[in-house]
C-alpha positions in Angstrom: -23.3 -21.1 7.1 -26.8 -19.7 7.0 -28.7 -19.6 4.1 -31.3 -17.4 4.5 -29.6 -15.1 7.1 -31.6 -11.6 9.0 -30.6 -8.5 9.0 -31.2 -5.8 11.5 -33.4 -2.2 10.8 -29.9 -0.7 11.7 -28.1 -2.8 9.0 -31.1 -2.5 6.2 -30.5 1.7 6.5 -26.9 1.5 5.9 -27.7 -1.2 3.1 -29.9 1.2 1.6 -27.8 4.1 2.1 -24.7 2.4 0.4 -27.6 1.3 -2.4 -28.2 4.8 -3.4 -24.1 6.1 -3.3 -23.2 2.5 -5.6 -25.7 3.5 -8.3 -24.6 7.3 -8.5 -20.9 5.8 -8.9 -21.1 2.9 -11.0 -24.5 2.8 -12.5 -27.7 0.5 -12.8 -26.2 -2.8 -13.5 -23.2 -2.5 -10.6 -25.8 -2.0 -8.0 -28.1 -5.1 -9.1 -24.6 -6.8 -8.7 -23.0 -5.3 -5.6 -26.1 -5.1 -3.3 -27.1 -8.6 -3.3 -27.7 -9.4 0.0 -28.7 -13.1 0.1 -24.9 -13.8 0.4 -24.8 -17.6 2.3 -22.7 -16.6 5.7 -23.4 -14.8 9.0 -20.2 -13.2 9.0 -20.5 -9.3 8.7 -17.1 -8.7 7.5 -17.0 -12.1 5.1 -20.3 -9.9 3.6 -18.0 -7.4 3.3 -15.6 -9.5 1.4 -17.7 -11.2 -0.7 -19.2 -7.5 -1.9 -15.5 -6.3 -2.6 -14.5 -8.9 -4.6 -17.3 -8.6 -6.8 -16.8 -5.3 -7.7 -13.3 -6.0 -8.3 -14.4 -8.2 -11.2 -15.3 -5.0 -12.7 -11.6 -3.8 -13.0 -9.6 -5.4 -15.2 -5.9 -5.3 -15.1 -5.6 -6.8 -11.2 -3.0 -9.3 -12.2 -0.5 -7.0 -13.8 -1.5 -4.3 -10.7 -0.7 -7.0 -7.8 2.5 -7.5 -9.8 3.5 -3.9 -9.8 2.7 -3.9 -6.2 5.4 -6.6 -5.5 8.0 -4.9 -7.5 7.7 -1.5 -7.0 6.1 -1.6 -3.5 3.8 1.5 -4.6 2.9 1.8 -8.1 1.2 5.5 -7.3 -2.7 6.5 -7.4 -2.4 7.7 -10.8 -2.8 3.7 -12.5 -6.7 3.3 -13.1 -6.8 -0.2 -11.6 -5.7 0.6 -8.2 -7.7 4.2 -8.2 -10.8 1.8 -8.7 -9.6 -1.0 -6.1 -8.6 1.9 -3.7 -12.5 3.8 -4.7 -14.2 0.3 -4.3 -13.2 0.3 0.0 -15.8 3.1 0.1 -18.9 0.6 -1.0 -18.1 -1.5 2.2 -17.2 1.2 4.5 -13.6 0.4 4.9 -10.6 2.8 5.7 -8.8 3.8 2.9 -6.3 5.5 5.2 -3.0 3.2 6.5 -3.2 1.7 10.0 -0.4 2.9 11.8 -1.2 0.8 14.4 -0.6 -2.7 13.0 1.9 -1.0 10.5 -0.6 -1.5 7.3 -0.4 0.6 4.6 -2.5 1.3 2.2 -1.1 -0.5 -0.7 -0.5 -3.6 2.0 -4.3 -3.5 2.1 -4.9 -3.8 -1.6 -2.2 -6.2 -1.8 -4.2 -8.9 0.2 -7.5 -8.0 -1.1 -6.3 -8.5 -4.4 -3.8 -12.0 -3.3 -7.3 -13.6 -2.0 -9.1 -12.5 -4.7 -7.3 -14.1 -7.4 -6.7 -16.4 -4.8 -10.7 -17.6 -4.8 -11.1 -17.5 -8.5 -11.0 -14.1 -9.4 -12.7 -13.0 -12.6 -14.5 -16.6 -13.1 -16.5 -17.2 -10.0 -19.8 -16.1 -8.3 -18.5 -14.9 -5.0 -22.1 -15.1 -3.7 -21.5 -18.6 -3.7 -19.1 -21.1 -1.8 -16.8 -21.1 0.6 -14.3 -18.2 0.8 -10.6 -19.9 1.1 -8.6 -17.1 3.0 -4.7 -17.0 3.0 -2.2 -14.5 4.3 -0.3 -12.2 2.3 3.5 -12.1 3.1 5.1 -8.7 3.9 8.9 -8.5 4.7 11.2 -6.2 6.9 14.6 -6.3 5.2 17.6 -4.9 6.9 20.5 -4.5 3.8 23.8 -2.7 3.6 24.6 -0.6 0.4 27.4 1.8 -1.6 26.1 4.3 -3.1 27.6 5.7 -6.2 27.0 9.7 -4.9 29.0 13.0 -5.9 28.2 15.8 -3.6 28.0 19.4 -4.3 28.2 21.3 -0.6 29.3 24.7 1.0 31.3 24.4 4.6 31.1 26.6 6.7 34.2 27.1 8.9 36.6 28.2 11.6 40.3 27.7 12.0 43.1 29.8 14.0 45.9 31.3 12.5 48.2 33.9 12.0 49.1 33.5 8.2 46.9 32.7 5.2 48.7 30.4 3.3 49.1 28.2 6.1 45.3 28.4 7.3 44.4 27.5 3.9 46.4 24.4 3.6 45.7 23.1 7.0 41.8 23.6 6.1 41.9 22.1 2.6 43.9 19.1 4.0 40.7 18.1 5.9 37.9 20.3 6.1 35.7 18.3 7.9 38.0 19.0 10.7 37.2 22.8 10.7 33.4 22.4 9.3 31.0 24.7 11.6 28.1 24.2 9.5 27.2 23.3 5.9 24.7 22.7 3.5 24.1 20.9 0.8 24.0 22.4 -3.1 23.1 19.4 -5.3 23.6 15.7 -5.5 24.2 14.1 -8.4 23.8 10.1 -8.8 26.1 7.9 -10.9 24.9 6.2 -14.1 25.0 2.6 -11.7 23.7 4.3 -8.3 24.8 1.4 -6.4 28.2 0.5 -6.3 27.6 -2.6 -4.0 23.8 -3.9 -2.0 24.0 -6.9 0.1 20.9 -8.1 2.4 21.5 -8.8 6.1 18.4 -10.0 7.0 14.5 -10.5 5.5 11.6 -11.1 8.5 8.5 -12.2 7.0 4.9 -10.6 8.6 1.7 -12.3 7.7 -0.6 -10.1 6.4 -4.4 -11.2 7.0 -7.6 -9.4 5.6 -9.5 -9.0 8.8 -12.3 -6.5 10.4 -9.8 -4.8 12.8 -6.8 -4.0 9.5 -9.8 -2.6 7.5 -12.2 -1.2 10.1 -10.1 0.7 12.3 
């Protein structure tokens, strides 16, 4: 690592343009904080890092929010903790946007910001200092079978041949699938246990790693 590392004219501009939008957003003391740029490495994006996870020391309630993530896979933009972790990819100049590409979403992005985070000490560290420890976050692609307790409410739309009513009725009421043209559906309505059986057939894990080209597409 390089101590006392050089920037470019290029890279002081940007610096100073990012000084200006962190001090509208999050005030005097943030940017003394955020913009130190005596960080100890060479590595643009490990800057990057390094930047992020200070400012996530300003949010509180990352533990319970990484949680949420794993059990609800997307706890919505509405919590204040991951509108602020989401907010906070603007003061490095990453995409907040998923990458389609390497199938990343965005809460997949937070999620391994937020693993390595806590990961490196979290809330009781100076991440201007020492060695980052990076480790991948696991994503998995689950195949599973399921019942689902479902009634139905739908309107068929049919044809059938037939010279007498009574026996056009029962052959279509005996199985109107049979007969069915077109249909549409009315309203569903969910038992009180929506699953009447769930079984998993498979779980692949994926390796999720916080790197330049998942943030920086």
């Amino acid at each position: 690592m390089l101590k006392n590392f050089q920037i470019s004219k290029s890279d002081k501009d940007r610096i100073l343009s990012l000084h200006e939008s962190v001090k509208s957003k999050h005030g005097t003391s943030d940017y003394n904080t955020l913009t130190e740029n005596n960080i100890p490495t060479d590595d643009q994006f490990e800057k990057k890092l390094r930047v992020y996870f200070t400012y996530l020391q300003k949010i509180q309630g990352l533990n319970e929010l990484k949680l949420e993530l794993e059990k609800k896979n997307s706890p919505g933009n509405q919590l204040k903790p991951y509108k602020d972790a989401v907010r906070g990819f603007r003061l490095v100049g990453w995409d907040y946007v998923p990458n389609h590409q390497l199938r990343i979403g965005i809460q997949d992005k937070l999620y391994m910001l937020i693993n390595n985070f806590l990961h490196n000490g979290g809330y009781n560290r100076d991440f201007k200092e020492g060695p980052l420890d990076i480790i991948p976050s696991t994503k998995w692609d689950i195949e599973m079978d399921y019942i689902e307790n479902v009634t139905e409410y739908g309107r068929y739309y049919s044809e059938a041949l037939g010279n007498d009513l009574e026996t056009v009725t029962n052959n279509v009421l005996e199985d109107p699938s049979r007969f069915m043209v077109n249909s549409e559906t009315l309203d569903t309505v969910y038992g009180e246990d929506d699953y009447l059986d769930k079984s998993i057939r498979e779980m692949r894990p994926r390796d999720l790693f916080p790197t330049k080209e998942v943030f920086e597409n």
